[in-house]
C-alpha positions as CSV (number, residue, x, y, z in Angstrom):
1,X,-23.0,-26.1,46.8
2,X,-25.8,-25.1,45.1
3,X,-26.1,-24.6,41.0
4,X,-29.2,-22.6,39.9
5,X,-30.6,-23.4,36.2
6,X,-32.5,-20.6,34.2
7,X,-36.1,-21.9,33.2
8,X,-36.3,-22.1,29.5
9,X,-39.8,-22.7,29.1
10,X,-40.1,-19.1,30.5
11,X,-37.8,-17.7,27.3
12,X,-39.9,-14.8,25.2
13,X,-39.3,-15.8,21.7
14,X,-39.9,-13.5,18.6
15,X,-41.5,-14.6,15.3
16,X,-38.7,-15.4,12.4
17,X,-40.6,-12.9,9.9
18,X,-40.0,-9.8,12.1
19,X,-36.6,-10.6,13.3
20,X,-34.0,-8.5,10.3
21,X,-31.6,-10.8,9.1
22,X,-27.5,-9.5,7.4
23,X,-27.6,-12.4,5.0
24,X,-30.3,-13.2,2.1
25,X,-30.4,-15.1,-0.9
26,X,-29.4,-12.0,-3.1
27,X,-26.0,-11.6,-1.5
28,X,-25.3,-15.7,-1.5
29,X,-22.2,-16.8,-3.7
30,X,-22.9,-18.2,-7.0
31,X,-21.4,-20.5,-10.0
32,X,-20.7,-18.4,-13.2
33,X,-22.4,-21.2,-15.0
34,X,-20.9,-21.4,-18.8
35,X,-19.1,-17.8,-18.3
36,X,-15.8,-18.3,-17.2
37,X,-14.4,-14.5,-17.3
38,X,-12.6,-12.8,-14.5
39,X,-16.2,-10.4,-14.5
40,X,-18.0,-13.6,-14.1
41,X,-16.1,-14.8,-11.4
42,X,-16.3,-11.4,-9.4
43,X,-19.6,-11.6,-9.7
44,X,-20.0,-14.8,-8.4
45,X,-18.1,-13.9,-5.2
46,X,-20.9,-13.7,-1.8
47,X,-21.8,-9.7,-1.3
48,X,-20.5,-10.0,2.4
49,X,-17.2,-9.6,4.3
50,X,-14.1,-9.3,2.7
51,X,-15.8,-9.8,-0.7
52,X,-17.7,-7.1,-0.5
53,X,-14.7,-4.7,1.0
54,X,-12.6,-6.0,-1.9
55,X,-15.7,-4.3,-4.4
56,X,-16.2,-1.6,-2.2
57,X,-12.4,-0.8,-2.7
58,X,-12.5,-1.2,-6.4
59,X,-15.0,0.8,-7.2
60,X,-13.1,4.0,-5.0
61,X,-10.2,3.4,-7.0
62,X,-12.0,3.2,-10.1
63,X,-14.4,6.4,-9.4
64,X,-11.1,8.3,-7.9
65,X,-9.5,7.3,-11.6
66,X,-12.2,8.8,-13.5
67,X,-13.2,11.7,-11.5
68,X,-9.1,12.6,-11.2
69,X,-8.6,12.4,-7.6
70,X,-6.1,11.3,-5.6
71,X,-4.8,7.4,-4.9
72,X,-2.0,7.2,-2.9
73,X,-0.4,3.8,-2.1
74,X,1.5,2.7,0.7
75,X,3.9,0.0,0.4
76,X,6.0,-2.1,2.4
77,X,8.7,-4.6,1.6
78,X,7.1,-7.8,1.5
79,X,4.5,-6.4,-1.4
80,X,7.6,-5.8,-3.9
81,X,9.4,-9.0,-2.9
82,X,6.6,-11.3,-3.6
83,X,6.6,-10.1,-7.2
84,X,4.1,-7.1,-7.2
85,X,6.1,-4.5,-8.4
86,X,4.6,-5.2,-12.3
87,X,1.1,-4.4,-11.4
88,X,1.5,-1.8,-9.4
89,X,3.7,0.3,-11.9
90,X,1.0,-0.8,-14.4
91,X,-1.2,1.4,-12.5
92,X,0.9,3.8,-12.6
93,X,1.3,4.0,-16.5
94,X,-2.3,3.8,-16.9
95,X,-2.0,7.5,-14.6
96,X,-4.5,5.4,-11.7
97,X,-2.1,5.9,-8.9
98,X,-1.4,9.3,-8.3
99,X,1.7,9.3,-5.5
100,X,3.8,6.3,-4.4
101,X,5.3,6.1,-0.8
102,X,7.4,3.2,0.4
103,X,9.0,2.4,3.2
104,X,13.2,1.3,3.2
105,X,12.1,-2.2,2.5
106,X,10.0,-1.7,-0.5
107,X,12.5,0.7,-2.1
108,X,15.5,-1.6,-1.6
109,X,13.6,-4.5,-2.7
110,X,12.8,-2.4,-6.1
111,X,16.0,-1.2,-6.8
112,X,17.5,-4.5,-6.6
113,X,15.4,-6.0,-9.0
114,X,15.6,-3.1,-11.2
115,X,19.5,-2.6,-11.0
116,X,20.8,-6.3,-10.3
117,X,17.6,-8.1,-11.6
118,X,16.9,-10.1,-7.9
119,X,16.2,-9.5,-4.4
120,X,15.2,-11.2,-1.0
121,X,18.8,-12.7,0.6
122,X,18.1,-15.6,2.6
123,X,18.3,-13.8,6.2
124,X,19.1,-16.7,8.7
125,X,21.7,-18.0,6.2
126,X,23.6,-14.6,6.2
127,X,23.4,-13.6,9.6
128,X,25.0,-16.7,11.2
129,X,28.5,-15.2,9.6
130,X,27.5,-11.6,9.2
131,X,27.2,-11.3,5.5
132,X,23.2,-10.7,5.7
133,X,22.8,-7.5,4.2
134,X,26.1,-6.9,2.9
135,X,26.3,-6.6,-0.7
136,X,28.8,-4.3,-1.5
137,X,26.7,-3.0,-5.1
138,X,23.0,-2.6,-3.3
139,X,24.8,-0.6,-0.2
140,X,27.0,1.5,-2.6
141,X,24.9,3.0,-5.4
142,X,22.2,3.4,-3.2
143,X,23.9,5.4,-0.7
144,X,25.5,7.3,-3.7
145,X,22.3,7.9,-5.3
146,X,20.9,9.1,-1.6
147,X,23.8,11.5,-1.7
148,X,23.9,12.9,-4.8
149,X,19.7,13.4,-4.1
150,X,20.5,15.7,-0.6
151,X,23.0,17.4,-2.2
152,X,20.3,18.4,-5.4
153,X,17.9,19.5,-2.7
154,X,16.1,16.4,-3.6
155,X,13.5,13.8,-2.2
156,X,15.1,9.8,-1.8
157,X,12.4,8.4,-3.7
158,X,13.4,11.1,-6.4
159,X,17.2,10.5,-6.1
160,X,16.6,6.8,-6.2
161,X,14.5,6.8,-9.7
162,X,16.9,9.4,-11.6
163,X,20.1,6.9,-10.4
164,X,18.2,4.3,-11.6
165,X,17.1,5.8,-15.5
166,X,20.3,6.8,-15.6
167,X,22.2,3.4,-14.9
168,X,23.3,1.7,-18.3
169,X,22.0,-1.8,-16.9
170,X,18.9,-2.2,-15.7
171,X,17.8,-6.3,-16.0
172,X,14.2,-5.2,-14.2
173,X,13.7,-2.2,-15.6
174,X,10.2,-2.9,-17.0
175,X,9.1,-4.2,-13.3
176,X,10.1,-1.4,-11.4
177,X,8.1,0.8,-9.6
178,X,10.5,3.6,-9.0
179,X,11.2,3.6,-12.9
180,X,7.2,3.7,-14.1
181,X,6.9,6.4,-11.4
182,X,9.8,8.2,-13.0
183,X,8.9,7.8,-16.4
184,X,5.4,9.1,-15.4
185,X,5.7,11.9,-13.5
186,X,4.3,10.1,-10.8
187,X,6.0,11.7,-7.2
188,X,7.5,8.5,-5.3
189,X,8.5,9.2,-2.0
190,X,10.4,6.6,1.2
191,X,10.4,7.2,4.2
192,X,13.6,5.5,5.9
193,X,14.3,4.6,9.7
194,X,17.2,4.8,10.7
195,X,18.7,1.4,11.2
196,X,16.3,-0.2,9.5
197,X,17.4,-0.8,6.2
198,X,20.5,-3.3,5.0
199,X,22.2,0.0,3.5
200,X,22.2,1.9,6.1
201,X,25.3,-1.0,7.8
202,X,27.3,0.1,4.5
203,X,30.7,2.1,4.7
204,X,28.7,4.8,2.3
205,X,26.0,5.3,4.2
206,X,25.6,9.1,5.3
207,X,22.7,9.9,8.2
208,X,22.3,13.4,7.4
209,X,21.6,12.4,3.6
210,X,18.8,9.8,4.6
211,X,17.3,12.3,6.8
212,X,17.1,14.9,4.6
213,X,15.9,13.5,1.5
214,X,13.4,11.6,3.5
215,X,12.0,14.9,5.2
216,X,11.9,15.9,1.8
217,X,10.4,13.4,1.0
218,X,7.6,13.5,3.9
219,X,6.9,16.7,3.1
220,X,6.0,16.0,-0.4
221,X,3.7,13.1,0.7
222,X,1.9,15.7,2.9
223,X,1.4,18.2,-0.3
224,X,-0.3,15.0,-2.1
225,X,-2.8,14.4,0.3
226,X,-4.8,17.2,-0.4
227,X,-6.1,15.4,-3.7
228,X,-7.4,12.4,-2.0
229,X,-10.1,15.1,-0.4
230,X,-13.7,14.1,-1.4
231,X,-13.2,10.9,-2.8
232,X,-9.7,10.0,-3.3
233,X,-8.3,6.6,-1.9
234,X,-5.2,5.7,0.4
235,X,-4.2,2.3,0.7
236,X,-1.8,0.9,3.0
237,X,-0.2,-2.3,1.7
238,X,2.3,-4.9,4.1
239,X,3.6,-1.8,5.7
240,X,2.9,-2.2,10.1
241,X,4.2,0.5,11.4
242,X,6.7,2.6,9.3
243,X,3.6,4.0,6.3
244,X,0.8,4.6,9.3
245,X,2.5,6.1,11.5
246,X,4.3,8.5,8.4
247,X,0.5,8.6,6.9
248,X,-0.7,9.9,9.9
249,X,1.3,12.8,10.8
250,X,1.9,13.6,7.0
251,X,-2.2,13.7,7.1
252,X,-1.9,16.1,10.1
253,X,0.2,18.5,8.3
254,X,-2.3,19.0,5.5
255,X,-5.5,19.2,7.4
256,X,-3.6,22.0,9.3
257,X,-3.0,23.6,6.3
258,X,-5.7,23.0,4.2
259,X,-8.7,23.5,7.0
260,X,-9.0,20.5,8.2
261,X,-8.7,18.7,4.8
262,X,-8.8,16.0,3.0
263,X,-12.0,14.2,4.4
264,X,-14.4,11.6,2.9
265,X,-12.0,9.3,1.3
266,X,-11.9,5.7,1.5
267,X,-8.8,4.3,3.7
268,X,-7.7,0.9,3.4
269,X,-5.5,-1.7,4.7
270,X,-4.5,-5.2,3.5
271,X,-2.2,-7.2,5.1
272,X,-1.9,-10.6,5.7
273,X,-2.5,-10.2,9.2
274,X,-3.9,-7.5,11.8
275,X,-2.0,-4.9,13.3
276,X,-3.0,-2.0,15.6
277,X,-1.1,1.2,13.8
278,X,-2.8,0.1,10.4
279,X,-6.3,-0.4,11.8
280,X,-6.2,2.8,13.8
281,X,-3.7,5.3,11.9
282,X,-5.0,4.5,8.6
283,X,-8.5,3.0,8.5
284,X,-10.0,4.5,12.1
285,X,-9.0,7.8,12.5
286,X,-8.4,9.3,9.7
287,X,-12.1,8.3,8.7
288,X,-13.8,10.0,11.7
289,X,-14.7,13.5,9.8
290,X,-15.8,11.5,6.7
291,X,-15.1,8.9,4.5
292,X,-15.0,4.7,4.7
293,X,-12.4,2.9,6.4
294,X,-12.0,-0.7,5.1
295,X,-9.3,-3.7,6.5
296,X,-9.0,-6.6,4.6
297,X,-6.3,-9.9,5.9
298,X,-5.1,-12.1,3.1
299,X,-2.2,-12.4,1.3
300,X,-0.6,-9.7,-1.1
301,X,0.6,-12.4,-3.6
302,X,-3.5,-13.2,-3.9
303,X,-5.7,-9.6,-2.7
304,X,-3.6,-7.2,-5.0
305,X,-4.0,-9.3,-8.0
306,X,-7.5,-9.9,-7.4
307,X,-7.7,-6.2,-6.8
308,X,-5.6,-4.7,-9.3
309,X,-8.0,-6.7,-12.1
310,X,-11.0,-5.7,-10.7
311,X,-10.1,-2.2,-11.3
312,X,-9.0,-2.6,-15.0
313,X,-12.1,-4.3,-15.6
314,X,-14.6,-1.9,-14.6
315,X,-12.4,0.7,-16.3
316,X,-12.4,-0.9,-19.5
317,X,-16.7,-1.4,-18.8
């Protein structure tokens, strides 16, 4: 057999000084030196990457805040269950976020800990015996509070707050996100599969109301959109397929409507790892007629803290 071997000494090299490089001094990462502030240490973070995504994201949220345009979230489960729920419905007070929309997940995990004051059953445990997802009080007032909102000729997310301010204990009620929402005029909107969620395997549960509050409740994510036009923010948080794929159509409906807006608004996701409907439903297309698409992986116990006080302190600057 015979190898061949390029010659190297016959290479055409450039000179160092003309070649353009992505990383310089300016954008290195730095120590705060004697200030220890939360500024300090955002400031100290390397302009590249993720860092820079995570600043790129903040300041849309912070110029959407001030300029009164849209920020939609969209949340799954695992962002409420890992203790979340306070920050983001501190957004909402401070009138930052403009619509919520969770998935099943996120609006079962918020309920419990507003109604019951706990969540997150220990899944192996229960479904060895067939208990996971069973408890009688999480599968019954939901359902009845789903029932009671299709009969009003209203949304799930809706009919899920209003059960909520109206129940005489409420352990979490300062860390729920339905609640601020609720108490702020802020829409909230879920958007259920069928079969998904723990209370749809309850004796209460009732198809036709879970479909049509959360048609409703589609439909009222898809009149939102229209604010995020021209500098508004969607992000999608912990949510793989359920919020994109929603996000996307409900996107299709206004663009039909409104001329083929909203456009140029920052799209983000952050999750802790990649997934295709995110990357492409939420950050790719949607972006092609204008506006920045950003995907961040990490953690939601440590990016939306990290976030969430970045945008407080360039709104108290």
């Amino acid at each position: 057999m015979t190898y061949r071997e390029p010659d190297l000494s016959k290479l055409r090299t450039v000179p160092f000084a003309g070649r353009l490089n992505k990383v310089e001094p300016a954008l290195l990462a730095h120590p705060p030196v004697g200030d220890r502030s939360f500024r300090a240490f955002l400031d100290s973070l390397p302009d590249v990457l993720a860092a820079r995504d995570l600043r790129t994201t903040a300041d849309a949220v912070v110029s959407a805040a001030r300029a009164k345009r849209g920020v939609v979230l969209l949340l799954g489960g695992h962002v409420i269950k890992v203790g979340l729920g306070p920050l983001v419905a501190d957004w909402i007070r401070r009138g930052i976020v403009t619509h919520i929309a969770m998935n099943g997940a996120a609006a079962i995990h918020d309920f419990e800990l507003a109604a019951f004051g706990g969540t997150s059953e220990d899944v192996a445990a229960g479904l060895g015996d067939g208990t996971f997802g069973m408890a009688e009080e999480t599968g019954r007032e939901m359902n009845a509070a789903i029932s009671a909102a299709a009969r009003d000729h209203r949304g799930m997310g809706e009919g899920l707050a209003l059960y909520l301010s109206a129940r005489p204990e409420r352990p979490g009620d300062e860390v729920s996100v339905l609640l601020a929402c609720h108490r702020q005029g802020t829409p909230v909107t879920v958007h259920t599969a069928v079969g998904a969620e723990i209370i749809h395997q309850h004796p209460a549960a009732d198809g036709a109301a879970m479909g049509a509050t959360s048609q409703r409740d589609f439909l009222r994510l898809a009149g939102s959109l229209p604010d995020i036009d021209q500098g508004g923010v969607v992000m999608n948080w912990g949510s793989a397929v359920i919020m994109p794929e929603v996000f996307l159509k409900a996107l299709t409906v206004a663009r039909n409507l409104g001329g083929g807006k909203p456009t140029h608004f920052l799209a983000a996701d952050f999750d802790m790892q990649r997934h295709y409907r995110p990357r492409v439903n939420v950050v790719q297309r949607p972006t092609l007629a204008g506006g920045t698409g950003i995907q961040v992986t990490g953690h939601h116990e440590l990016m939306f803290p990290l976030l969430y006080w970045a945008v407080l302190e360039q709104l108290a600057g």
